[in-house]
N, C-alpha and C positions, 0 to 999 in steps of 0.2 A: 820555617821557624821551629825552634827546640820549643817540646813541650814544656820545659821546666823555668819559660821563663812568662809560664802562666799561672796565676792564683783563680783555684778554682771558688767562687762566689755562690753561687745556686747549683743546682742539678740542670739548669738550663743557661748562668751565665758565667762568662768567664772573663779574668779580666789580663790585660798587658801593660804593669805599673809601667810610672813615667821614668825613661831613662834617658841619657843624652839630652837630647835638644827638645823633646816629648813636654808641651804645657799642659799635656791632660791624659789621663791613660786612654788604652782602647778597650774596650765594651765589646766583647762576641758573644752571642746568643749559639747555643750549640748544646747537645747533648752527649753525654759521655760517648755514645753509639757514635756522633759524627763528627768529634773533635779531631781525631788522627786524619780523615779523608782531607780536612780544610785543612790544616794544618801542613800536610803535603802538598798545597798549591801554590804556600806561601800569599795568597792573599791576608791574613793575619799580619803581616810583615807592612803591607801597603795600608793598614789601618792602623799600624802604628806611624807608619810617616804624616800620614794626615795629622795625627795628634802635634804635627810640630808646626801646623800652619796660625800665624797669626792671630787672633781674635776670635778659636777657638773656646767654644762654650760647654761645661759639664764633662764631655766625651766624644771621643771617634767613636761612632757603633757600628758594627759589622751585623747583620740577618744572617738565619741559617743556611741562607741560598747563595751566602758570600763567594763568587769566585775571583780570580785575576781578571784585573781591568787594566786601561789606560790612566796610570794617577792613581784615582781611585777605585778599592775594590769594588768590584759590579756587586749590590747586596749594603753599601755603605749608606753611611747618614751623619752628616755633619751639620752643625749649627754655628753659625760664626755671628761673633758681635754687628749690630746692623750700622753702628760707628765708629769700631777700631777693629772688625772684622776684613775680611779676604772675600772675593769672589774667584773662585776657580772651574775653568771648564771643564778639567776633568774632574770635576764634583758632580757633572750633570749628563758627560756623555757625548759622543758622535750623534746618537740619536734622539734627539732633544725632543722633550714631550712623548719618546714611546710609550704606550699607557695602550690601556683596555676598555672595550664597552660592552656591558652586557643587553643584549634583548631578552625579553621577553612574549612567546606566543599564546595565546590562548588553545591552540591544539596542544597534542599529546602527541608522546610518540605513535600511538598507535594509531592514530591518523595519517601521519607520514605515512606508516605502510609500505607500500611498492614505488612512493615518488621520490623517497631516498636520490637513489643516484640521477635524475634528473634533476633533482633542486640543486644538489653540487655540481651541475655541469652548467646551469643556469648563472647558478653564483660565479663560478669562473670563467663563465663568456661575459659578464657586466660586470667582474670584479678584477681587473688585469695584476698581474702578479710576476713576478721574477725582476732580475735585474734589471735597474732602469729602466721599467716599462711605465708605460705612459696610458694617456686614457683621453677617450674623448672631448675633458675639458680644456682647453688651450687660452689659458690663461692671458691675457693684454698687461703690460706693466703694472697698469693704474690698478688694475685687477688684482697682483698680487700683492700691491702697496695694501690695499684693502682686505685682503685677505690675513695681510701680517696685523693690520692693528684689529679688525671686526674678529676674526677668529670663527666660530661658527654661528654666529650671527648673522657672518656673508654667506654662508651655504644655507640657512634655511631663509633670507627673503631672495634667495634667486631659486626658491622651490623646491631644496632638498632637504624634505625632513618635516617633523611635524611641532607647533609651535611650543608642545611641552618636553621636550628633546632635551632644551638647554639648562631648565628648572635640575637633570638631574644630571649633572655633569660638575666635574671640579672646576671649579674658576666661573659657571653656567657657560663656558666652551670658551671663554674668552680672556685674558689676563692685561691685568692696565699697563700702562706703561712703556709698551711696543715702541719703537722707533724706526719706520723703516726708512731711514736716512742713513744709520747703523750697518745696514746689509747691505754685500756686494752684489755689484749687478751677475757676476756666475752664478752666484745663491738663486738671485732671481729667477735666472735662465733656467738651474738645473730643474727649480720647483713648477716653473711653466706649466709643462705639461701632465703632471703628476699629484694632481689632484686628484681623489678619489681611485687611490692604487695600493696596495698591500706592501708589495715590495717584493724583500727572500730575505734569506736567512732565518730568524726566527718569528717572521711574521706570519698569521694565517687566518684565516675566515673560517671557524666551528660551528657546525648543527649539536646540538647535542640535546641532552632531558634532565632533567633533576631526578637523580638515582638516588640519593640517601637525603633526608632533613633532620642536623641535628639540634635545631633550636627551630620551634614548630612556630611559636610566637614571632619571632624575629619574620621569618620565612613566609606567615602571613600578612607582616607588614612591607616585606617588599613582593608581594602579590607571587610569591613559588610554591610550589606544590610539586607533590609528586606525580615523576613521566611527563612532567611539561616539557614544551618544547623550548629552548632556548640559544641565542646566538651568542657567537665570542667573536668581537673585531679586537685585533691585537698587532697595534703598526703606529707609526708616528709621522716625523716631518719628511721623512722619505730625503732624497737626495739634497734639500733648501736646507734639512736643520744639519746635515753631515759638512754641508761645505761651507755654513756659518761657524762650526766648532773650527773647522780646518782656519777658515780665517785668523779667526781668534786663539791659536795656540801660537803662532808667530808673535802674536803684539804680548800677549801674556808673556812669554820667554825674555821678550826683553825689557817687560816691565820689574820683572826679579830681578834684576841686573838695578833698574832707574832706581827703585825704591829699596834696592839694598834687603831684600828677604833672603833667608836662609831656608835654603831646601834639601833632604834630604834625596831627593827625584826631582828632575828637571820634566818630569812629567804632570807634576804638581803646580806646575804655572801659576800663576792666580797674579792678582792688584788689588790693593785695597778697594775697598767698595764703590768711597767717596772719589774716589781717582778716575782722571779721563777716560782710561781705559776702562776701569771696571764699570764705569757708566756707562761706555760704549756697548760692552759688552752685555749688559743687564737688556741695554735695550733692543740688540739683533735677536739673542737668545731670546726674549720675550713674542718678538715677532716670530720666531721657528714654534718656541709651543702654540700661537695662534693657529699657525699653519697646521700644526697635528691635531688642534681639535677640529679647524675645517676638515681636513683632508678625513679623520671618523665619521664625519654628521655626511659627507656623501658617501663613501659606501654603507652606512645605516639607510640610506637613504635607497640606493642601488639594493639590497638588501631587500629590502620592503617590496622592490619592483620583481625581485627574481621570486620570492614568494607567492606573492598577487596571481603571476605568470605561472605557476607551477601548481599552485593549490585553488587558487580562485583569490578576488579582488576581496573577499573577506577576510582574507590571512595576511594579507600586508598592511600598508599603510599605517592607521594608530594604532591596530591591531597588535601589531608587532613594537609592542613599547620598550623605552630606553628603561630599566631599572638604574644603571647608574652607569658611569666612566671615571676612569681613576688618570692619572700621570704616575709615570715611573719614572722618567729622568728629567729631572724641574730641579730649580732651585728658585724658591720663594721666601716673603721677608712675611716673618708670621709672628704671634706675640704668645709666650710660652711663660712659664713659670719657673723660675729658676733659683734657688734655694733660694724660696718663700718669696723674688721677687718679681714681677710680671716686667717680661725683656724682651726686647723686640729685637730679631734676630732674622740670620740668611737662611735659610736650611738648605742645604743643598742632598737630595734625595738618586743617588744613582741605581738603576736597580733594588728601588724600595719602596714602598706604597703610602702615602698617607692613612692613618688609620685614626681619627679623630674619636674621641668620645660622644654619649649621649651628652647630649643639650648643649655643643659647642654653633655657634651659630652661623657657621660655613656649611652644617650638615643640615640636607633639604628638609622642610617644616615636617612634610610626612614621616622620616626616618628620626626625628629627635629623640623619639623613646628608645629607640635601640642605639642608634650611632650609625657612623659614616660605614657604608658596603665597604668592601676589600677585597677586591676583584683577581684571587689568584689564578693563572693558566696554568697548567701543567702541560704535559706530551701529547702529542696525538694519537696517544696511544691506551692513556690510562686514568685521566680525572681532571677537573679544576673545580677548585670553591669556591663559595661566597661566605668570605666572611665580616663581622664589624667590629670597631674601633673600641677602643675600654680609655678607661681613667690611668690604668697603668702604664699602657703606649704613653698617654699624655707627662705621667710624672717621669718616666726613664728616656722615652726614643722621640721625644718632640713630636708625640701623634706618629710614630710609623710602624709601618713593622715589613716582613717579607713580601719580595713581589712573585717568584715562581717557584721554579724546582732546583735550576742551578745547575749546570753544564757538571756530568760525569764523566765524559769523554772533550779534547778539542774536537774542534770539525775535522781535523786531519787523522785521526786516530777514529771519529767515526765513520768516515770515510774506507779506514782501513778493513775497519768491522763487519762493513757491511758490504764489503765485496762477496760478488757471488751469490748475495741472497736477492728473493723478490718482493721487496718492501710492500708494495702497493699488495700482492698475495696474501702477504703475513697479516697486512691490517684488515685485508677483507675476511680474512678466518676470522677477526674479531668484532667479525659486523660493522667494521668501517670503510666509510667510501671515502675515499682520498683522489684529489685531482691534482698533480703539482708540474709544473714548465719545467720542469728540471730535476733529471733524477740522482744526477748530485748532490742539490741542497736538499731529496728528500733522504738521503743515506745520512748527510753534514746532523742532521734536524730527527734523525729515529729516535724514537722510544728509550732504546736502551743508552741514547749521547744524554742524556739528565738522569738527574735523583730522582727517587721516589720523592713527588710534590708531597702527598701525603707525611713523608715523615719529616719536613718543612712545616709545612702547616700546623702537625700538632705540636712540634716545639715550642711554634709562636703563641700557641695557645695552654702550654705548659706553661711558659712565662708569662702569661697576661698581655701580652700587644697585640690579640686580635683571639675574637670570638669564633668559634665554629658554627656556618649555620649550615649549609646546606653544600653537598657533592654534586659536582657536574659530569657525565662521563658524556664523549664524543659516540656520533655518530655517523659525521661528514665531515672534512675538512678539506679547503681551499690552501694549498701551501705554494710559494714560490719558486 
């Protein structure tokens, strides 16, 4: 996209007036430092098409982590009217429900000490990872019908996990509405076996500590300190939510066609909400984010057992508590303010994080004085944060803000990069242990294939959509 056919708004927002077929302009968060990099991806271009979908509400927003997606930009955020709005998959992704859970330990790093690289090799003998891998639970039909509507309510009374897990989790693990009547029996089959598994690509199981706190207050009320030990689970519906999207891009396509939508991208699919299809869809999709919050609460769960095992039965179990879990690719009907009127609307979140305000009543009773956590990962190479929700997310981006760092490289050009080098070498010169099944996807997934998270995160917090509390730097990582 030409820069000049942007109006600069703030020092962190920019906007893409409506032209063509555009019912609402597009909204990029970026700083003058990172406008040309996005801007060469052309995802800006793909946030202006969303502006032309139907029952579009305020704005397309873009995050500063916005790269090219399918449809929509990965980094997007859209809200559609919840009665003359759209449901579109690619609003929400292949990966439905990919999202984050952070632990908490009561050791420090300095307790790890010398068990470092056996608790990562622990974690990756009970935590299976790579392509299509699979895991000891093998799921029975009835099983995953129950697993699509309970969510993880079904993994903690079949004894994974501990009962205040779900108190701090988006949706408390589980979203109403699920249908599994909706889902193909392949979806079924692929999710079978694939509970309590990571995956590849950009998924991975983090040891890390709390290196910097920059809001001390906030950071004592989600119980962090400094050099604590902490885990990062970062994975979703695994193969069940990639082959419910696949499903539903077929019926969507030819729902543009039935109900006569105009699209700039045929990649934009969508059906009104109230329509057969877009009900159908609301309710498989539902069922796939169940599945990714079960599929977190057992490796949290597995998690707890590799620690117990590694450090003693006093470092796992409730020991190792849930501070919180977020969704990244969801689309939910939420109730917003919209010039001065209260609307209840679709959001659909790709590559973006809810980031709620203090005293919203979705954010658990403990955290109301500060706001909803915001669970960003970065590399495995250099940081992730925590941080929480403001009033301003709430009055511009529908509660959201940034979910990572955002691909600097494709996979194929880091691939290219990193020939020749010893990845696993370079990060243990950085005091990390890395255990990954494949050392493609860990070249695809280096350090240097993202943005500095860091200069994401303070954007978001230049503009007000999410607070700084506290730096996570890794120490171990489980990669696919």
């Amino acid at each position: 996209m030409n820069r000049s056919r942007l109006n600069k708004l703030s020092d962190t927002l920019w906007e893409i007036p409506p032209t063509g077929g555009m019912r609402v302009p597009a909204h990029l968060y970026a700083t003058e430092r990172m406008i040309d990099t996005i801007l060469a991806d052309n995802a800006p271009e793909q946030a202006a098409n969303v502006a032309h979908l139907p029952g579009i509400v305020r704005a397309s927003l873009a995050m500063p982590d916005i790269h090219w997606g399918y449809g929509f930009p990965i980094g997007g955020v859209a809200a559609f009217d919840a009665h003359d709005g759209v449901i579109s998959p690619g609003g929400v992704g292949y990966d439905i429900n990919c999202g984050v859970r952070l632990m908490a330990s009561p050791l420090t790093r300095q307790d790890l000490g010398p068990h470092l690289r056996r608790l990562v090799e622990e974690l990756f003998r009970r935590v299976p990872s790579g392509v299509g891998s699979a895991g000891p639970l093998k799921l029975t039909p009835k099983q995953m019908r129950q697993v699509a509507v309970e969510g993880a309510g079904w993994a903690l009374r079949q004894g994974h996990g501990t009962p205040g897990d779900l108190a701090y989790m988006e949706e408390h693990g589980c979203i109403g509405g699920a249908d599994p009547q909706r889902v193909s029996e392949r979806a079924y089959e692929r999710g079978a076996g694939q509970l309590g598994t990571l995956g590849s690509g950009n998924h991975f199981l983090e040891i890390g500590y709390v290196s910097e706190i920059d809001d001390a207050a906030a950071a004592r009320t989600l119980g962090l300190a400094l050099d604590q030990l902490t885990v990062i689970i970062h994975t979703g519906s695994r193969g069940f939510g990639h082959q419910t999207c696949e499903d539903y891009l077929g019926l969507m396509d030819r729902a543009v066609g039935k109900y006569r939508i105009a699209l700039p991208d045929r990649q934009l699919a969508c059906a009104p909400i109230h329509s057969e299809e877009g009900q159908a869809y609301l309710g498989a999709m539902r069922c796939a984010i169940n599945y990714a919050f079960a599929n977190r609460q057992v490796i949290a769960h597995r998690v707890r057992e590799a620690f117990a095992a590694v450090l003693g039965p006093g470092a796992g179990s409730a020991a190792l508590r849930t501070v919180y879990e977020v969704a990244h690719n969801i689309a939910k009907f939420e109730t917003h303010d919209v010039n001065g009127e209260s609307r209840k609307v679709c959001v659909h979140r790709k590559g973006a994080t809810r980031a709620y305000a203090p005293g919203r009543p979705e954010v658990p009773a403990a955290y109301q004085a500060i706001g909803q956590p915001v669970l960003i990962p970065g590399d495995m190479g250099r940081y992730s944060y925590v941080l929480t929700g403001t009033p301003r997310a709430m009055a511009e981006t529908f509660g959201s803000t940034c979910h990572g760092a955002g691909r600097a490289m494709s996979r194929h050009q880091a691939l290219k990069a990193g020939r020749g080098r010893d990845l696993l070498r370079e990060l243990a010169g950085r005091g990390i242990v890395v255990q990954a099944q494949d050392r493609r996807t860990l070249a695809e997934e280096m350090p240097d294939a993202y943005k500095d998270v860091a200069v994401v995160v303070d954007t978001c917090a230049r503009a007000g959509l999410s607070n700084k509390v506290a730096q996570l730097k890794p120490l171990g990582c489980v990669k696919g």
